[in-house]
C-alpha positions, 0 to 999 in steps of 0.5 A: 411650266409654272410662271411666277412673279414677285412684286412688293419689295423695297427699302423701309425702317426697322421696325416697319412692314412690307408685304410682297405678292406672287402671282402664278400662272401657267400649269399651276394645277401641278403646284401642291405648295408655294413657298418664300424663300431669300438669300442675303449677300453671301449667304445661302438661300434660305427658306422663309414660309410655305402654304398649301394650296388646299387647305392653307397649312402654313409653315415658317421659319423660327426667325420670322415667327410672329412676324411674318405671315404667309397667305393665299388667293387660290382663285386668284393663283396668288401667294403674300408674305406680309412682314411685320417688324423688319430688322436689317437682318431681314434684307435679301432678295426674296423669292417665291416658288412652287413645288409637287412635294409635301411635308418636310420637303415644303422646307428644302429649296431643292424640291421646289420647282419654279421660281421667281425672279425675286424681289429686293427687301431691303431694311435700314436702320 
C-alpha cells in the first residue's frame, strides 16, 4: 500500500499561483511514476502532469503547458505541481497518484494505483 496526501490547494485569482505537495509513504519502492490529476464539477477526471521517480521525465497536459510544473523530492518521497497563471478553467479537485506503469500509461488514470484524497483549487475571476 501506497499512502498519499495532497495539501496546498485553495482559492486565488486568475492570474495567480498556487503550488500544491504530495507526500508519499507506505510501499512507496513499488511507485514507478507520480501523477496529478483534477476533475472539475461534471467532468471526467482528467490527467494533468507526471514524473518519473528515476530520472525526472515529466509529461503535461497541453492545457497546462508552460504553466504549470511537476516536480520532485525523491529523499523526501514528495511530488509538487506548481501552477502559474490560473484561469478559472483550472478550478477542480486535484489529485495526485502513483502508478507501476510506464510510458503511455503514465497518462491513463486507470493505470494509476493509489490516490489521494484531493485538494480543492479554486480560481475566481
Amino acid at each position: 500500500q501506497v499512502q498519499l496526501v495532497e495539501s496546498g490547494g485553495g482559492l486565488v485569482q486568475a492570474g495567480g499561483s498556487l503550488r500544491l505537495s504530495c507526500a508519499a509513504s507506505g510501499r512507496t519502492f513499488s511507485s514507478f511514476a507520480m501523477g496529478w490529476f483534477r476533475q472539475a464539477p461534471g467532468k471526467e477526471r482528467e490527467f494533468v502532469a507526471a514524473i518519473v521517480w528515476s530520472g525526472g521525465n515529466t509529461y503535461s497536459a497541453n492545457s497546462v503547458k508552460g504553466r504549470f510544473t511537476i516536480s520532485r523530492d525523491s529523499a523526501q518521497n514528495s511530488v509538487y505541481l506548481q501552477m502559474n497563471s490560473l484561469n478559472p478553467e483550472d478550478t477542480a479537485v486535484y489529485y495526485c497518484a502513483s502508478t507501476r506503469w510506464s510510458g503511455s500509461s503514465l497518462l491513463k488514470s486507470a493505470r494509476y494505483d493509489y490516490w489521494g484524497q484531493g485538494t480543492q483549487v479554486t480560481v475566481s475571476s
